[in-house]
C-alpha positions as CSV (number, residue, x, y, z in Angstrom):
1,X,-19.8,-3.8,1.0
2,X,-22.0,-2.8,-1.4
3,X,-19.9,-4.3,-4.8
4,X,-17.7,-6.4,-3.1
5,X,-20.6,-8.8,-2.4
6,X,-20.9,-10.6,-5.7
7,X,-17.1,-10.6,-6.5
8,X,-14.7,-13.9,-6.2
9,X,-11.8,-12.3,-5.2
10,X,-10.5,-8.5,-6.1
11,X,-7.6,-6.7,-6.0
12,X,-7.9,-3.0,-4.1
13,X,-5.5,-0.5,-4.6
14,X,-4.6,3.0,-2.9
15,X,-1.7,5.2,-2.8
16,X,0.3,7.0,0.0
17,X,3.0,9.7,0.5
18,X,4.2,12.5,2.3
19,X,4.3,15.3,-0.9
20,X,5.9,18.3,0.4
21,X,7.3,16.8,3.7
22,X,11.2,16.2,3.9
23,X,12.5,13.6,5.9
24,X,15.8,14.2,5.4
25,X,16.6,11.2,4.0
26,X,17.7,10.9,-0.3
27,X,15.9,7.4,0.3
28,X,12.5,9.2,0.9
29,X,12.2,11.8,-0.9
30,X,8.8,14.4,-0.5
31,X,8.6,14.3,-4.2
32,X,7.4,10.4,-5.1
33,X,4.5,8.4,-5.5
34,X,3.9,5.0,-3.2
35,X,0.9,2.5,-4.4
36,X,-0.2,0.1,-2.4
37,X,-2.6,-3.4,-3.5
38,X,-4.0,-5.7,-1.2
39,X,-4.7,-9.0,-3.2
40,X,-7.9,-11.3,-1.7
41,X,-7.7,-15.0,-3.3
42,X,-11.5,-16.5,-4.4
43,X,-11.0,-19.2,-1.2
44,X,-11.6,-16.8,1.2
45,X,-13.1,-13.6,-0.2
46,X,-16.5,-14.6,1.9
47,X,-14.3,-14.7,4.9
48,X,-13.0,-11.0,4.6
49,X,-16.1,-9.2,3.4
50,X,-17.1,-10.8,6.5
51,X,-14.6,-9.8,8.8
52,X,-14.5,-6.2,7.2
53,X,-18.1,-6.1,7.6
54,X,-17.8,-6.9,11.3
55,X,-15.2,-4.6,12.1
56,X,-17.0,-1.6,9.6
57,X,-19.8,-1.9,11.7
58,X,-18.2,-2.1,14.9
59,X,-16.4,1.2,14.1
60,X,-20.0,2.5,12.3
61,X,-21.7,1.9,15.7
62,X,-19.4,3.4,18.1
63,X,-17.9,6.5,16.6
64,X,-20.6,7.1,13.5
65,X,-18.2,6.9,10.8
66,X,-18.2,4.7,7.9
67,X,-15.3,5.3,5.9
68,X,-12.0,5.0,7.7
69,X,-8.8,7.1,6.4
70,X,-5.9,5.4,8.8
71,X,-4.1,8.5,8.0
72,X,-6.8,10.6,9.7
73,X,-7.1,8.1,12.5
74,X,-3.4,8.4,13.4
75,X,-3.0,12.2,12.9
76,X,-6.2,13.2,14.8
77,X,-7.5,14.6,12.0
78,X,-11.6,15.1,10.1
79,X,-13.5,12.7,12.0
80,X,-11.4,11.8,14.4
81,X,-10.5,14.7,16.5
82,X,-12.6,13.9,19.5
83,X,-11.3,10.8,19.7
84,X,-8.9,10.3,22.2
85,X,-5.4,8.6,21.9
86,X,-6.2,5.5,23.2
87,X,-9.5,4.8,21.3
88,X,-7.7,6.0,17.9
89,X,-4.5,3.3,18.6
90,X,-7.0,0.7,19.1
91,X,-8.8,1.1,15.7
92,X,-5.3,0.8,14.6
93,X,-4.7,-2.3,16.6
94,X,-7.7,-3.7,15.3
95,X,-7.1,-3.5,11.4
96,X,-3.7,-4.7,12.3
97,X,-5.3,-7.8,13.9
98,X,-7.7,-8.4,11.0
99,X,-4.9,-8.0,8.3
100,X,-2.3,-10.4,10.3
101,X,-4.7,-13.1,10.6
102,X,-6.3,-12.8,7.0
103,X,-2.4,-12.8,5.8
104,X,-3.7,-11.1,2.3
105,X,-0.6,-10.3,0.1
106,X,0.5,-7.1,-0.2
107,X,2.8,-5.5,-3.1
108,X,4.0,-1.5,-2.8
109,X,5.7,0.7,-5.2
110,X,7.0,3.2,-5.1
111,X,8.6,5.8,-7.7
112,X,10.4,8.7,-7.2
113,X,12.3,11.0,-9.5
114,X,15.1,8.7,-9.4
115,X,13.4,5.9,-10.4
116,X,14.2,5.9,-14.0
117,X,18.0,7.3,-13.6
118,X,18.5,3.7,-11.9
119,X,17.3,1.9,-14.9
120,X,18.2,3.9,-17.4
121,X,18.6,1.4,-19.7
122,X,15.5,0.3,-19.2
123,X,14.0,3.9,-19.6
124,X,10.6,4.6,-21.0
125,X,8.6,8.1,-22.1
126,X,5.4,9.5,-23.4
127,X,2.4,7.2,-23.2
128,X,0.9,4.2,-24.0
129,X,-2.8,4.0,-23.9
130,X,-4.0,7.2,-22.6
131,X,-1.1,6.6,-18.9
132,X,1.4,9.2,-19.1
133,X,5.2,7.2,-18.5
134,X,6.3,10.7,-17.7
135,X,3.8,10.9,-14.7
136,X,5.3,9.7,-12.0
137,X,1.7,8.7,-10.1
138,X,0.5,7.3,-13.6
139,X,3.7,5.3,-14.0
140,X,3.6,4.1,-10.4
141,X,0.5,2.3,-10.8
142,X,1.2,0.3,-14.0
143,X,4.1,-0.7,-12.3
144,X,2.4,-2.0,-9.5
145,X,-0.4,-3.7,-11.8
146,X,2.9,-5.0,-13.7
147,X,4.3,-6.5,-9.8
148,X,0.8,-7.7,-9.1
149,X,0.3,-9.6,-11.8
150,X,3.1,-11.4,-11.8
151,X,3.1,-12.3,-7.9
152,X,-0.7,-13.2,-8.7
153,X,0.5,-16.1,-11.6
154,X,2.8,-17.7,-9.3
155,X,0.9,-18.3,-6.5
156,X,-2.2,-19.5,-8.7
157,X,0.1,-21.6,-10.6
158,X,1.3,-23.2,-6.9
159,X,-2.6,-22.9,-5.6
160,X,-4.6,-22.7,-9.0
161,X,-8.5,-23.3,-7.0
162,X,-7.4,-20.5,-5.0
163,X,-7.9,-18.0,-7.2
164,X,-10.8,-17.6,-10.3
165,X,-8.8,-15.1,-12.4
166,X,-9.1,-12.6,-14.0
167,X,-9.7,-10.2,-10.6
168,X,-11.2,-7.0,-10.7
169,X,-8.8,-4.3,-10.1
170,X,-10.4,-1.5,-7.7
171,X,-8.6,1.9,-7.2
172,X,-9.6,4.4,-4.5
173,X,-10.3,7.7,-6.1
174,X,-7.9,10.2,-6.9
175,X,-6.4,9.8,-10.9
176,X,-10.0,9.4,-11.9
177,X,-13.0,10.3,-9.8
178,X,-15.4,7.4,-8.4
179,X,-17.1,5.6,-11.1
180,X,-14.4,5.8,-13.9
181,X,-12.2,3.4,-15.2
182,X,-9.5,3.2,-17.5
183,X,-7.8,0.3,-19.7
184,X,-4.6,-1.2,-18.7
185,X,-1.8,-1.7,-21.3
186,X,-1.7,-5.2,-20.4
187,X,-1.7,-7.9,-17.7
188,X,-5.6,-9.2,-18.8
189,X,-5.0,-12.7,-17.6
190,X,-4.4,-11.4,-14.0
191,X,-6.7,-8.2,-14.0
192,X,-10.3,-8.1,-15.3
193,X,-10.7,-6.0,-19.0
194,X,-7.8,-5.3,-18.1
195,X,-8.8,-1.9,-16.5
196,X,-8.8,-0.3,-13.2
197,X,-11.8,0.8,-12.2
198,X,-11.9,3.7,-9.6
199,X,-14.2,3.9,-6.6
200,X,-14.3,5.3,-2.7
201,X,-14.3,3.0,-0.2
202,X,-17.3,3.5,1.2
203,X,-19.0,1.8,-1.8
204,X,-16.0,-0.9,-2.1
205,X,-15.0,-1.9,1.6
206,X,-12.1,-3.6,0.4
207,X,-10.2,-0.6,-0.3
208,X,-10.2,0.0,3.4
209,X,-7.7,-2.7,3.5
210,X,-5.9,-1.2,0.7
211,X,-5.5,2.5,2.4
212,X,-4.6,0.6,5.7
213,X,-2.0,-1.1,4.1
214,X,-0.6,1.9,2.2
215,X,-0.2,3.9,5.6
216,X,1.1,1.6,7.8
217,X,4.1,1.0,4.9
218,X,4.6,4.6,4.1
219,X,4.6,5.5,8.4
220,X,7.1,2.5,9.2
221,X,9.0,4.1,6.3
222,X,9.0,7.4,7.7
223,X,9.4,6.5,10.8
224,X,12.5,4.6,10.0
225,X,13.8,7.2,7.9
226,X,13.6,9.7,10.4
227,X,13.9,8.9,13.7
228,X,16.9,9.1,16.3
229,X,18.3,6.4,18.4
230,X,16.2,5.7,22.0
231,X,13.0,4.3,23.1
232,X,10.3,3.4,21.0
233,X,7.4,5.9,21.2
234,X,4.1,4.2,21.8
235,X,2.6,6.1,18.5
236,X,5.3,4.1,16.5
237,X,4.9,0.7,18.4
238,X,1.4,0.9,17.1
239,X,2.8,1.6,13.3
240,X,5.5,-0.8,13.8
241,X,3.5,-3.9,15.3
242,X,0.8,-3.6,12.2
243,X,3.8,-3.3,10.0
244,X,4.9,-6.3,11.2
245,X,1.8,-8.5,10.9
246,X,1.6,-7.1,6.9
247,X,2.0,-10.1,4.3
248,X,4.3,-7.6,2.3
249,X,5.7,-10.0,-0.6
250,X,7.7,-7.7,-2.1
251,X,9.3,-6.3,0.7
252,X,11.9,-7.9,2.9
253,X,11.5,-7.7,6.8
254,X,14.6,-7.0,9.0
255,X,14.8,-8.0,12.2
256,X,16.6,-4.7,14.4
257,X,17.2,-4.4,18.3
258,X,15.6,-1.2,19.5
259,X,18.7,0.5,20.5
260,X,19.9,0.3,17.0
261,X,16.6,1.4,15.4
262,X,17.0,4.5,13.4
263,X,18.1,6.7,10.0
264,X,21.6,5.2,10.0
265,X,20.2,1.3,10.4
266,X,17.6,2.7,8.0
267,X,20.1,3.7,4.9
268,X,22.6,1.2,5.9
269,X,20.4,-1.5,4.7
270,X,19.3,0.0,1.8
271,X,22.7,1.0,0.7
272,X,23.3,-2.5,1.3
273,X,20.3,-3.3,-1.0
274,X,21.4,-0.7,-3.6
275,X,24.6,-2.3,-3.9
276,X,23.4,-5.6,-4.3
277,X,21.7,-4.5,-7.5
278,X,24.5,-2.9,-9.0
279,X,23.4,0.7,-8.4
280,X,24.8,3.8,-6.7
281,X,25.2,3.5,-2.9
282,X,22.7,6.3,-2.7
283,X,19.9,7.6,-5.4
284,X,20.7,10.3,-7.6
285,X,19.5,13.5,-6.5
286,X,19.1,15.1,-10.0
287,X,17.0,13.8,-13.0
C-alpha cells in the first residue's frame, strides 16, 4: 500500500453495475449507478493494511498480478483467463474470509432513473459545486458520502477512540482520472477537505476492498433478481457466502430456504419494503 501506510483510518469507494444488461427485473434496472464504501476505523487500520498486504502478495506471488478486479476474477476475464475455476473461486473465498473477519462497514447506493420520482418532493437539479444533481453517477456518490457520513457520526459517537476523524475519502478512478480530486458540498467533519480524492488501487490497496465489496453486492443482486427456482449453482454459492459475511449497514439480510430462492422471493420483499415507505408497489418505469 503505497498511501495507505501513513493514514489512520480511510474511507475507499468504488462503483458497480450491469449498464446495458437487463435482468428483467423493474427493481434492477441496466440503466443505474451502484456506489459502494468500505469504512476502516483508526483502531485497526494497521491490522488491515496488514492483512491486505498479506493476501496482495500472496495473489502477487502466485498468479503475477497486483491489482485485483473481482469482476474479472469471476467472469474469467484480462488476467484471469488461464486461471481455472477452482483457483478463481478461491481468491473469491479468500477476500470473503478477510472481509468477514475484519467486519469493516459497508454502505451501497444505488440510483436509478427512478430514484428522484420516489422522492419527488424531495427533488433536486442542476449543480452544486462543480457535481451535476442531474448525473445520475455524480448524484450517486454524494449520496453515498451523505449515508457515510452519517453512519460514521454514530458509531464514533458510541466508540469516539475508534475513529480520528476527519477520514480521507479515496475513489477508484473513473469520474476523474487517478490523481484528481474534487470538493464535496459538505460532510467535512466526517471526510477530509471535504473532497474525494481519486486513485487506482494499485497505488491505494484499500480500494481493493472497496471494488470487492461493490461486486459481491451488485452479483447477489443480480443473482437474486434473476434466477429461477432450484439448486444453488456453485458460482453463486461463492457470491452468496461472501455476501453473507459483508458488514452491509445499510442493507437488511433476509434469511431464504433454497427452494424458495429466486425473482419472485426477490421483488416480494422489496415490494414489501416499498410499501413500507409509502411508495409504489413497484418503481416507476418512466421519468
Amino acid at each position: 500500500m503505497v498511501e495507505d501506510a501513513l493514514i489512520r483510518g480511510a474511507i475507499y469507494v468504488d462503483d458497480s453495475g450491469n449498464p446495458g444488461a437487463e435482468s428483467g427485473s423493474d427493481f434492477l434496472p441496466s440503466a443505474r449507478k451502484s456506489w459502494t464504501a468500505v469504512i476502516v476505523p483508526s483502531v485497526i487500520a494497521a491490522h488491515v493494511q496488514a492483512a491486505m498486504d498479506i493476501f496482495l502478495n500472496g495473489v502477487r506471488d502466485e498468479f503475477g498480478i497486483a491489482e485485483l478486479h473481482f469482476t474479472e476474477i469471476f467472469s474469467n476475464k484480462g488476467a484471469w483467463t488461464r486461471v481455472s475455476v477452482e483457483r478463481r473461486a478461491e481468491v473469491i473465498n479468500l477476500m470473503a474470509d478477510v472481509m468477514a473477519k475484519l467486519g469493516l462497514p459497508v454502505v451501497h447506493q444505488t440510483v436509478a432513473h427512478f430514484t428522484m420520482l420516489d422522492h419527488a418532493k424531495r427533488l433536486i437539479k442542476g449543480r452544486t459545486c462543480d457535481w451535476n444533481l442531474e448525473d445520475i453517477s455524480e448524484l450517486g456518490l454524494l449520496m453515498l458520502c451523505s449515508g457515510v457520513s452519517r453512519h460514521i457520526r454514530t458509531m464514533a459517537g458510541d466508540s469516539p477512540n475508534d475513529f480520528n476523524l476527519p477520514f480521507p475519502l479515496y475513489v477508484d478512478e473513473g469520474i476523474m482520472p487517478a490523481g484528481g480530486q474534487r470538493t464535496l458540498p459538505n460532510w467535512g467533519d466526517v471526510i477530509e477537505g471535504p473532497k474525494a480524492c481519486f486513485r487506482n488501487s494499485v497505488d491505494v490497496a484499500g480500494l481493493q476492498l472497496a471494488d470487492f465489496a461493490a461486486f459481491v453486492i451488485n452479483r447477489s443482486q443480480w443473482i437474486s433478481a434473476t434466477r429461477t427456482l432450484g439448486p444453488i449453482k456453485p458460482a453463486e454459492k461463492v457470491v452468496l457466502r461472501a455476501a453473507a459475511g459483508l458488514n452491509i449497514v445499510n442493507l437488511p439480510f433476509h434469511r431464504v430456504a433454497p427452494e424458495e430462492f429466486g425473482r419472485e422471493t426477490y421483488e416480494g420483499r422489496l415490494v414489501a419494503d416499498r410499501l413500507a415507505k409509502g411508495l409504489t408497489p413497484r418503481p416507476s418505469q418512466r421519468v
